[in-house]
N, C-alpha and C positions, 0 to 999 in steps of 0.2 A: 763419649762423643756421639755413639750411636743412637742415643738415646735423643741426645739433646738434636739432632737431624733430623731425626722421625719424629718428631713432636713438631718440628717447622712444616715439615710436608704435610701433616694433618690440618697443620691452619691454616695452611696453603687451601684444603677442599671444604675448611667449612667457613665460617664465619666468625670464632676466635681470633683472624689476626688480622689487627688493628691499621694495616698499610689496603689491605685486602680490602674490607671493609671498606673502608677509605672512598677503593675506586668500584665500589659496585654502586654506592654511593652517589657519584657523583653525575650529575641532569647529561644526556645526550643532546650536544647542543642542536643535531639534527633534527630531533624531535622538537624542542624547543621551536622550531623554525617551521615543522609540520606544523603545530599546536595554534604558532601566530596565523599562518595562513588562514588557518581553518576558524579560526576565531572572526579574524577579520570578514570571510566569508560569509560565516554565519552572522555579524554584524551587518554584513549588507542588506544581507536577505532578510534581515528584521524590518529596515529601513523600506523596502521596497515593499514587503508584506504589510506594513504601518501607516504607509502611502495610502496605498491597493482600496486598504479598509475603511481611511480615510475618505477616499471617493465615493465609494460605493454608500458608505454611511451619510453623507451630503447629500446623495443623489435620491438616494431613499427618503430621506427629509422634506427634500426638495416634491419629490412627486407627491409626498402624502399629500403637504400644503397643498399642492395644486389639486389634486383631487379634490379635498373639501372645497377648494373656489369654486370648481366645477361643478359642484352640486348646487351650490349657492346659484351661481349664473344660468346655467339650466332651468331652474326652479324661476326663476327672474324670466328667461326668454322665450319660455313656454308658456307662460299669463297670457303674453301677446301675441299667440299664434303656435302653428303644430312645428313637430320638430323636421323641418325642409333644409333645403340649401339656402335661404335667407337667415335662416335660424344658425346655422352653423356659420355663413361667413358673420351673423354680429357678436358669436361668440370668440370667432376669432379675433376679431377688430376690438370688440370693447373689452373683451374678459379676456385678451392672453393668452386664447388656448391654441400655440401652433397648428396649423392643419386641420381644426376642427372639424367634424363631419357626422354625417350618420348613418349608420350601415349594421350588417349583423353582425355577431362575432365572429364569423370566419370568415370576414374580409379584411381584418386586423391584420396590419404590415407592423412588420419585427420593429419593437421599440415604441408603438402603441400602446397606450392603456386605450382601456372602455367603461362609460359607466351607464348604468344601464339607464333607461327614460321611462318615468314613473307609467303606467298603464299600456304600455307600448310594447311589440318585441323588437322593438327598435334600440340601438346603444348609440353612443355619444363617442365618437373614436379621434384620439389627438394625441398628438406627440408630445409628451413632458417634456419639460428644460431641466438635464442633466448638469447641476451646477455646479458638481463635484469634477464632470468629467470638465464643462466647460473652460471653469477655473485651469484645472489640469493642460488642457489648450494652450492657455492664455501664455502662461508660467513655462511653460517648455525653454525655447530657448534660458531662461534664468536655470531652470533644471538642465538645461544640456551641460549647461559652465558650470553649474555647481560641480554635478557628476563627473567630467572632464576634471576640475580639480580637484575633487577628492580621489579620483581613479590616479591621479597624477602623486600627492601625496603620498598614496597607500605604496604607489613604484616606488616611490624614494626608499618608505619606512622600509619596506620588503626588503630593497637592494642594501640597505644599511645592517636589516637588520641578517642578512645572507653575508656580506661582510662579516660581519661582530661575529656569526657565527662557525664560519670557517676558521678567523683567528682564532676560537677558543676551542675551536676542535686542534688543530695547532698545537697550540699551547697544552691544552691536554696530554695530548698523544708526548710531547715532548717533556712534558711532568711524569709522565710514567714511563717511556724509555730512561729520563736520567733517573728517577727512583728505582730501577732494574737494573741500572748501569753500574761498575766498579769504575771511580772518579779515578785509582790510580793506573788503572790496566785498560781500559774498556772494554775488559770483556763483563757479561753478566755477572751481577752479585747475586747472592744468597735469595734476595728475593726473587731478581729474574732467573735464576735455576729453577728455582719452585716454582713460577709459571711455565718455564717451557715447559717442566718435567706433567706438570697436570696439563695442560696442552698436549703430550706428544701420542701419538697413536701406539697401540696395543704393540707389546714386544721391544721397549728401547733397550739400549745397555749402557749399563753406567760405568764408568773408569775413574775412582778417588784416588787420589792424586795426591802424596804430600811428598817438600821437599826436603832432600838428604844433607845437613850442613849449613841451613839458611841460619841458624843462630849462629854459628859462627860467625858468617857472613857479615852479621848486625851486630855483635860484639866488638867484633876485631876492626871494621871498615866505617860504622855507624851506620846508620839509620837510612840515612841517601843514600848508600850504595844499595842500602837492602831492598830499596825502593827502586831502583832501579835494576835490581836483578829480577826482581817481580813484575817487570816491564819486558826486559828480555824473553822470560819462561813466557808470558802470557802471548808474545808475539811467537814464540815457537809451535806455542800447542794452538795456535788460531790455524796456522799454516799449515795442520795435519788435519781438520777439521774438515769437512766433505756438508754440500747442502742438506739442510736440515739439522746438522748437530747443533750444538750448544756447548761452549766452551764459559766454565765460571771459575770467577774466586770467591770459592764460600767465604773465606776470614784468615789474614797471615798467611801462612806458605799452604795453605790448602784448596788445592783448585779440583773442579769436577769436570768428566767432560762425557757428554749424554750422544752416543750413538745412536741415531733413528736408524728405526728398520726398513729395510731386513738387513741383515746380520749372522752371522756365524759364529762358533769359538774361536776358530783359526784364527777367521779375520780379527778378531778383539785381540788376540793373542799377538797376532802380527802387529796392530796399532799400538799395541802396549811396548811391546820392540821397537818402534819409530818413536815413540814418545821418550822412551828412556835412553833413545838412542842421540834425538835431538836434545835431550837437556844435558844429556854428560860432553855438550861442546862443550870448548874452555870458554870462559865468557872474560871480556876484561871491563873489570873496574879500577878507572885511572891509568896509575900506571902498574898495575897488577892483573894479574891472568891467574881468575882462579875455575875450577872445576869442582861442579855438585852434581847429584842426582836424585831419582826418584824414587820412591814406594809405592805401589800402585796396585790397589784392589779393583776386583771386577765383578760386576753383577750380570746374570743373564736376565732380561727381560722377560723374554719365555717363559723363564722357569720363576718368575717373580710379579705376576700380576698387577699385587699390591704396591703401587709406587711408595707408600712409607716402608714397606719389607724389603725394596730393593734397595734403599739408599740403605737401611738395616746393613742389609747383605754386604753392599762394597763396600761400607765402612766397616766391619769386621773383619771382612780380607784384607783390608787397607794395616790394621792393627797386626793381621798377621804377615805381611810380606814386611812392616817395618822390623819386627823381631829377627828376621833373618840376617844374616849378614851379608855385604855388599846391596848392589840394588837390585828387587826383584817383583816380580807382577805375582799375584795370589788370584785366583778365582777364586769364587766365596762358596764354589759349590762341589769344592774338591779339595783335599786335604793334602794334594802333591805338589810340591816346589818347582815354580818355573824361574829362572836365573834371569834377568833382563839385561846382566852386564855382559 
């Protein structure tokens, strides 16, 4: 048996066992919900970047056109005269050009081009029609609603999807306490031992625990009784149990029960005495009153680093306190008989 223990707790730390596995496996639905946010985010910000570049690429179009007109018209309104303030307002009137005017270049107002006047140091200064940004303008309010309902959307999908993902955090967590749960006792199984026990900090002690008489029990009473004598003992050893322990049924009448530290021998010595001392009540099944008890090995944490060497250890004390006669507690790291009866 000690063997077959220590080989559960090793695939308990790597990745051999197959329920393990399983849950390392399995998406954090938290992140999942980080992952959407961030997605949808950066989906905006493309939308808004894809916009941006949109304008600006119109707008750029827009001024080139205009500039070549500008050359064209220029060339046209200088034939019939020097480049003056009549020359500039029939550029502005015939040809288009907001604001038209003539001046040097560093009397150019932000959002001006210039273009120069053949034989002159004279430039041609006018405000282009931004039809990128205009448009943009125009379109707002329809862009305000648009935005307003996609921002409205995106709340819904968010809140639905913060929903869905709480319930399957839920559902998780509750997929793996019943996978760690004993369905007949509820205390941990085999497998929740082997998490707590990789979970527990440095120095636990362990108490293997088998009982004295349970086949009989199942023999003689049948199967229900023996199940509910297994119901009993697990509600006994829950009740001697102190925050932080871990109370399990590895399998049939073999339960473990994991002391977090700190800890002492005494104290383990003592808890083995209340244990053995609460299973040898009489218990009644039906209308019968009968009496069992326990064998019970002990591991020191301290002295056992290795969580597969400790469960080693209290299951070989466990082998030797059953050899003894009556019922009695074994530390695994001492070869002297403690009596528990």
């Amino acid at each position: 048996m000690g063997q077959r223990i220590t080989g559960k707790v090793r695939a308990a730390h790597g990745a051999d066992d197959p329920a393990m596995a399983a849950e390392l496996e399995l998406p954090n639905p938290r992140r999942l919900l980080i992952i959407s946010i961030v997605a949808i985010v950066l989906l905006g910000l493309s939308v808004v970047i894809a916009a941006a570049y949109s304008i600006l690429s119109i707008n750029e179009t827009a001024i080139s056109v205009e500039t070549e007109r500008a050359e064209v018209a220029l060339e046209v309104v200088l034939r019939d005269g020097a480049p003056d303030a009549a020359a500039a307002t029939r550029l502005a009137d015939d040809f288009v050009l907001n604001g038209a005017r003539f001046g040097d270049a560093a009397s150019a107002l932000p959002g001006e081009v210039s273009l120069a006047v053949p034989g002159s140091q004279t430039r041609l200064l006018w405000t282009p029609r931004r039809i990128g940004s205009e448009l943009a303008q125009h379109l707002a309010p329809i862009r305000l609603l648009a935005s307003a309902l996609f921002l409205a959307g995106i709340g819904i999908v968010l809140n639905r999807l913060y929903r869905l993902t709480r319930l399957l955090e839920a559902r998780r967590r509750a997929a793996q306490d019943l996978a760690a749960r004993d369905t007949l006792t509820g205390l941990a199984n085999r497998l929740g031992f082997e998490q707590q026990l990789a979970r527990s900090a440095s120095g636990p002690a362990l108490l293997y625990l088998d009982l004295d008489g349970f086949k009989h029990v199942n023999d003689s009473f049948g199967h229900g009784a023996g199940d509910e004598l297994l119901r009993i003992v697990a509600a006994r050893l829950a009740a001697l149990a102190r925050e932080g322990d871990c109370v399990a049924r590895i399998g049939g009448d073999e339960f473990a029960f994991l002391r977090s530290p700190p800890t002492s021998r005494a104290e383990l010595a003592e808890l083995a005495a209340d244990i053995a001392l609460a299973l040898s009540e009489p218990v009644r099944l039906g209308a019968t009153q009968i009496q069992i008890g326990a064998s019970i090995g002990i591991a020191m944490g301290n002295e056992h680093e290795d969580r597969a060497r400790l469960v080693a250890a209290a299951d070989a004390a466990l082998y030797r306190a059953k050899a003894l006669p009556g019922h009695a507690f074994v530390f695994a790291d001492s070869p002297r008989i403690a009596s528990a009866a």
